[in-house]
N, C-alpha and C positions, 0 to 999 in steps of 0.2 A: 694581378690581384688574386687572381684564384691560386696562383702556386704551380702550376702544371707548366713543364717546361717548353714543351711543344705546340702552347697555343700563340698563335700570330700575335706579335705586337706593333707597334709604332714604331718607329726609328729612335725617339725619346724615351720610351718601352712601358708605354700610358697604355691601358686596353683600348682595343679597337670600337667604332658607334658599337658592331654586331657583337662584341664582349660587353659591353654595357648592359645591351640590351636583355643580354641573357642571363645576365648575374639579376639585373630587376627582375625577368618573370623567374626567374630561380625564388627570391626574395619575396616576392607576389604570391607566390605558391604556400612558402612555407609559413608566410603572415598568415594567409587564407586556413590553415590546418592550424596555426595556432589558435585563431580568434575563434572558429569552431572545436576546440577542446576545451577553451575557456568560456565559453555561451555555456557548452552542455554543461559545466562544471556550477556557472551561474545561475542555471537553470531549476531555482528553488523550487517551482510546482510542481516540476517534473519529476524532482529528486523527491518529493513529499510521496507524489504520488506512489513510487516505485515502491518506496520501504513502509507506506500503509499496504500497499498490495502482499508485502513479504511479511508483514506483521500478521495483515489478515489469513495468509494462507497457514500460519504457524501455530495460529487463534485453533484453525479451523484442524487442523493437524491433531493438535492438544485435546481437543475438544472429542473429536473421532475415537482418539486413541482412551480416553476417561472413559466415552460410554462402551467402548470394550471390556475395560475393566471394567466395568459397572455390572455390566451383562453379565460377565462369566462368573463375579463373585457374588453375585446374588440368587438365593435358592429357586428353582422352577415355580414351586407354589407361589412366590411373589411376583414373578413376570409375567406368569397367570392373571391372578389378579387385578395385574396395573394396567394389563392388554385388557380385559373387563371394563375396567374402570372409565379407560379411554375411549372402551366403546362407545359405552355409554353416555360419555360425555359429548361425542361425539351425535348421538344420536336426539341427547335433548337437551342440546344446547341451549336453547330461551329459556326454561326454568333457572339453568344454572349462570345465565346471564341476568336475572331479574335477583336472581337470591344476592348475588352478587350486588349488584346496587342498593340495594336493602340494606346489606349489611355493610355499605358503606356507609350510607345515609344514618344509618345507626349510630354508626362510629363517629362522623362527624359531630351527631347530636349529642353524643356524650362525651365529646371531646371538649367544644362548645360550653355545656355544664357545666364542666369542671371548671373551665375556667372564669365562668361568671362566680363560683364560692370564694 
């Protein structure tokens, strides 16, 4: 069965139990490496997760690579500025979280009006 001229046979020239036996775990083996090429292939979360990871790292790539350009094309006196700016927000934060709510609450309210006219 296997084709090889030199392996023992039978008098009838049937494989031998011990040719049997070796052609199954030959067979066993090669099932085994199938059915695990085909799980990982079936393996939808896994495959999700892999190419959100490659997605995300590409996001983050893109992303890296704009605020370079952003930096380099924008004048000193503005990144000045913005680094100011951030201080400061930074530093008084609760006014600028209260004005914030305000001016949502605003927004709502007049949102609201409008649509009772």
């Amino acid at each position: 069965m296997t084709g090889e001229p030199d392996t023992p046979r039978t008098d009838n020239g049937t494989p031998t139990p011990d040719e049997l036996r070796e052609q199954v775990e030959r067979s066993r083996d090669e099932l085994g490496r199938t059915i695990e090429a085909l799980a990982g292939k079936a393996d939808l979360k896994a495959q999700a997760g892999r190419k959100t990871a490659q997605v995300a790292d590409r996001i983050h790539e893109t992303a890296a690579h704009t605020a370079e350009l952003l930096k380099h094309a924008t004048p000193e006196p503005v990144l000045d500025r913005a680094d100011r700016v951030v201080t400061a927000a930074r530093t008084h934060h609760r006014p600028l979280v209260v004005a914030g709510c305000a001016a949502l609450v605003v927004f709502l309210l007049v949102r609201r009006g409008c649509r009772h006219r």
